[in-house]
N, C-alpha and C positions, 0 to 999 in steps of 0.2 A: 504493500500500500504506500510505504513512504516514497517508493522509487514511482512510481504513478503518480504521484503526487509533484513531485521534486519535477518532474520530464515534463508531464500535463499542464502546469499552470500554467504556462506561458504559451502555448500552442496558437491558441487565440491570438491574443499577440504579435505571435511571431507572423501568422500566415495573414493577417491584415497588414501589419508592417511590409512583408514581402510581396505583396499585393499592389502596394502605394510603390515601392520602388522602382519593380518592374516594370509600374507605368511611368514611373519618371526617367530611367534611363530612355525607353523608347522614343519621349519627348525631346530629349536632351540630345542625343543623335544629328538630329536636324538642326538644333542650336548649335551644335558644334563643327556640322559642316560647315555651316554658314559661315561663323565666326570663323571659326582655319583658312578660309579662305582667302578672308579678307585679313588675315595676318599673313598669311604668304609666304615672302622670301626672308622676312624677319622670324619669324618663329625657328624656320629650319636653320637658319645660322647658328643661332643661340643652342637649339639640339645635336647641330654638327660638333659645334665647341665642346660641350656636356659631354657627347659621346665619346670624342677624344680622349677626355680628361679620364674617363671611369670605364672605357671600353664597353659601356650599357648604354643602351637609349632612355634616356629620361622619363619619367611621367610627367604630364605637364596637370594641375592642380583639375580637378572636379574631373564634369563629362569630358574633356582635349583628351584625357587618357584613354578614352575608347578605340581612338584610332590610332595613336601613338602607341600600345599596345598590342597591338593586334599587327601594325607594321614590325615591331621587336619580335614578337614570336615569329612573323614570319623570317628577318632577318637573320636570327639568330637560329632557326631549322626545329621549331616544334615541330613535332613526330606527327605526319598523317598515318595512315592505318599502314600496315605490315613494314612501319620503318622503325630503325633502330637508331638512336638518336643518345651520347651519352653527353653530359653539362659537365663539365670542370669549369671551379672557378678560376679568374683570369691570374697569370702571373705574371708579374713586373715587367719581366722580357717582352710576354705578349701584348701588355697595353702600349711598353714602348715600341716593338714592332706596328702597332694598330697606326700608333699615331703618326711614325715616320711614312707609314704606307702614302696615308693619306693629307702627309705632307703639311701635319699642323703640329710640330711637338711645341706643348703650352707649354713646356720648361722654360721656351725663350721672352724673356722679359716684353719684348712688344705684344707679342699674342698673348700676355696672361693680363695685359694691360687692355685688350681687346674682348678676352672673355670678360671680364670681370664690367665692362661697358656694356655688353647686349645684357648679363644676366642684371645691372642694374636697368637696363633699358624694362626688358622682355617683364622684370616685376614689378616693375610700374603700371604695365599695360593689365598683365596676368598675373596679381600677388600673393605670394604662398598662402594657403587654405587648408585649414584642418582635417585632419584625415576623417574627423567623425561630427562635428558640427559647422563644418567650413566655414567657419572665421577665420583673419589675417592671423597670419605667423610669420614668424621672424626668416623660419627654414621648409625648405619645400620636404615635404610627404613627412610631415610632423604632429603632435598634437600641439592644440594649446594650454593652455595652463591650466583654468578648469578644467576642461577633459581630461589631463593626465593626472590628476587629482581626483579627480571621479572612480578611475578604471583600479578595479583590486588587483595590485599585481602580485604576483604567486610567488611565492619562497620561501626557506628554512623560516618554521620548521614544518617537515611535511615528510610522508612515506615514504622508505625506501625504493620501495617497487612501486607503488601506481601514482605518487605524486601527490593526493589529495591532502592538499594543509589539515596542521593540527592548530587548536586554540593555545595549545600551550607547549612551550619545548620540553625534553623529556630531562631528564635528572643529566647535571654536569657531567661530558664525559661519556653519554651514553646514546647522544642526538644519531649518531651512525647508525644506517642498520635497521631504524624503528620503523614496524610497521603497521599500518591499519589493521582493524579487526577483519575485515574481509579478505585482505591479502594472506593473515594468518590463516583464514580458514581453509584457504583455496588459492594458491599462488595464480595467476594468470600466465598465457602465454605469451606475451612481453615480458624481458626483465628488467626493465624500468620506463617509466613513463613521466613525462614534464608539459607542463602549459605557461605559457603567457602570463594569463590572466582570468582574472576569474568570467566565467558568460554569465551579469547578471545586465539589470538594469540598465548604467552608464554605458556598458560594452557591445549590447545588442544590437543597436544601430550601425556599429561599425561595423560587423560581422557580416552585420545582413547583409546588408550595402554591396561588402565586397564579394558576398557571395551571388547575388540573387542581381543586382544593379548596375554591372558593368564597370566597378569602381576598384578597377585593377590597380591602380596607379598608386593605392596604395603598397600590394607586393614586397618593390625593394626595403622598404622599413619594415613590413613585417617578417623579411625571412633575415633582418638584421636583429631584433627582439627575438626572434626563435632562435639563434644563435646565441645568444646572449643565455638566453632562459635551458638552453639543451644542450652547453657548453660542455659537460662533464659527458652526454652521451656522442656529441659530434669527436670526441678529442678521439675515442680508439673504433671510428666506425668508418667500415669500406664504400658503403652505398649507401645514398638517399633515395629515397622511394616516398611519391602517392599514393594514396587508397586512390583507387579508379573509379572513376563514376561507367553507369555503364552506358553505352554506346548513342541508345535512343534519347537520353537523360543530357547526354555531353552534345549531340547535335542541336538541342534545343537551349542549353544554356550558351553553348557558342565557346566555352571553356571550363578547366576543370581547376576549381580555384586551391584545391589540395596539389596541384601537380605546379601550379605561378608560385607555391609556397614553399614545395620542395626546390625547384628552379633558386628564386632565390635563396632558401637556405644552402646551396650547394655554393651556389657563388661566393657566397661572404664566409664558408668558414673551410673553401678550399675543396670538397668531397666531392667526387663521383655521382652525379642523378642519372637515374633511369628510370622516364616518367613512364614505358608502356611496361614496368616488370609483372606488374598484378595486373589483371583484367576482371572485370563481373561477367560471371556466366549465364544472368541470371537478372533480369528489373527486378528488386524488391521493391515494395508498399514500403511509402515514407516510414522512418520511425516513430516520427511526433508523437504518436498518443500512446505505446507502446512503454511495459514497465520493461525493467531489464530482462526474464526470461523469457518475452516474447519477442525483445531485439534479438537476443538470440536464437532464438526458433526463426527468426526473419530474415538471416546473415547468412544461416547455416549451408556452407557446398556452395556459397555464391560467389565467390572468388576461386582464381586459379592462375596459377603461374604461364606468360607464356613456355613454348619450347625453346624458344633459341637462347633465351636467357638464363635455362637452367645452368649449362657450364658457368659462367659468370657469379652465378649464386652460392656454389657448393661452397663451406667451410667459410662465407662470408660475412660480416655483422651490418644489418641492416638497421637504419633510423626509420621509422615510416613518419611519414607526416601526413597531417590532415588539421581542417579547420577549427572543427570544435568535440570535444570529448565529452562525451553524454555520461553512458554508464559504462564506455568501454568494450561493448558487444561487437562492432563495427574492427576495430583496430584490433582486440583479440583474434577474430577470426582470420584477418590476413596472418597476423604472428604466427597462430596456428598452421597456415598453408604456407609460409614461408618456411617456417622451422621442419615442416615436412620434405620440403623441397630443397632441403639441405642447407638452409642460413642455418651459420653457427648461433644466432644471437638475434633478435629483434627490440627494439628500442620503439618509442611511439616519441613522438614532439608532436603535439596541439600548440594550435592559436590561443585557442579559449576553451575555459573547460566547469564544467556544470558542478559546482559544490553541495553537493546534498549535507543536510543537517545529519550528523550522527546520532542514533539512538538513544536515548538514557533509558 
């Protein structure tokens, strides 16, 4: 009852919110062609310079990121169906390769005097906005001050294995190691698990957004925060992995916002992605109203490894990632079909992740 409870309340919620969204990216679209147009040849300068500098393409603040986006993935070679696509992030050599390519290294004092002119041009025109209330910011794809004071963000103390904070640290000397009641009852198939922040109130709009509204551009901060927050599981892990959306699900959402998160968690902390490792065999029925043994009754057999990626897998430690951590039924059950499929180890990193109240 309590995990029906915990899952349930907010459904409402969420699917009216994601409702509202859906219809404002579609709006926003059209505003955004509009406007790109009419900013032209200045916009691309400013994201030629950017790109140089960081070897990525920018997101430009709100709806601009829809197509700016979706130009990156193309550029950068997201995987269409039966291709095999792996991300490393960039190394020194190769951003200064990038930039000599293209004939603009910002090292040299005139051109860093020239970026540093469009990007005060370019936020004048277009000035940084909030990843979750878009209000002015000082830094592009940031929060602001409220917002980042709003958002619970997750950390010691909390479970060994599945991450879920505790109200209190455990006795001096003995924080190592501790784990929830449920992890003691029943280890899961992940050997440890990390979130962000907690998915309540202040956090929901952000999630949605990025999920369900085309509001990719946020990404590069969030797979910079998931580094941050998964640092101890990214330090001895070979591959980064998405949960997959399945096939009819990803044609209609246009992307798979677990796989923009794995992308950039691979880039910022150096590792290996392979966003087609896991597949669903299978559309499930949303989770939303679902307690935790009917998410898993609803997961179950729904994933599977491709074949060409098993070699790659044997004996290896995998991160999965995904956006937000409910009761864990979803990322267990890859762990599960990974660890079958010969990963030494699976790790989870969430964006955001759902706190239920402990029992008394």
């Amino acid at each position: 009852m309590l995990d029906t409870i915990a899952t349930g309340e907010t459904v409402g919620e969420d699917a009216a919110m994601r409702a509202k969204l859906e219809r404002r990216a579609k709006s926003a679209v059209h505003v955004v062609e509009t406007f790109g147009d009419a900013l032209g040849h200045f916009a691309e300068q400013k994201i030629m310079l950017l790109e140089a500098r960081s070897g990525t393409v920018p997101m430009l603040a709100n709806g601009a990121a829809i197509e700016n986006g979706r130009r990156h993935l193309r550029h950068y070679g997201m995987p269409s169906c039966g291709q095999t696509v792996f991300f490393r992030g960039p190394s020194i050599d190769s951003e200064r390769k990038l930039r000599l390519a293209r004939g603009m290294d910002v090292g040299r004092p005139a051109l860093r005097w020239v970026h540093r002119a469009f990007g005060a041009a370019l936020d004048a025109v277009l000035p940084p906005q909030c990843l979750s209330c878009s209000g002015v910011t000082q830094t592009p794809r940031a929060l602001c001050a409220a917002c980042w004071a709003n958002i619970v963000w997750l950390g010691a103390p909390l479970c060994a294995c599945c991450g879920v904070p505790f109200e209190f640290d455990a006795a001096p000397g003995s924080s190592d190691g501790v784990l929830c009641a449920p992890c003691l009852s029943q280890r899961p198939a992940f050997v440890r698990a990390r979130a962000v922040f907690q998915y309540n109130e202040a956090s929901r709009g952000l999630v949605l957004a990025f999920k369900h509204a085309d509001r990719t551009h946020g990404a590069p901060a969030f797979g910079q925060w998931l580094a941050r927050a998964g640092a101890e599981l990214l330090a001895d892990a070979d591959i980064v992995a998405p949960v997959p959306l399945h096939w009819t699900r990803l044609a209609w959402r246009r992307y798979n916002q677990a796989a923009l998160l794995a992308h950039a968690v691979a880039q910022s902390s150096g590792r290996d992605c392979i966003p087609d490792l896991l597949k669903r065999t299978r559309r499930t029925p949303t989770q939303g109203e679902r307690g935790r043994a009917a998410r898993r009754r609803n997961v179950r057999r729904a994933f599977a490894v491709l074949e060409r990626h098993r070699p790659h897998l044997f004996g290896r430690r995998v991160v999965l990632v995904d956006d937000v951590f409910t009761t864990g039924a979803t990322v267990e059950e890859c762990a599960r079909v990974l660890t079958e499929n010969g990963a030494a180890s699976v790790a989870v990193l969430t964006l955001a992740r759902v706190v239920r109240p402990f029992a008394s």
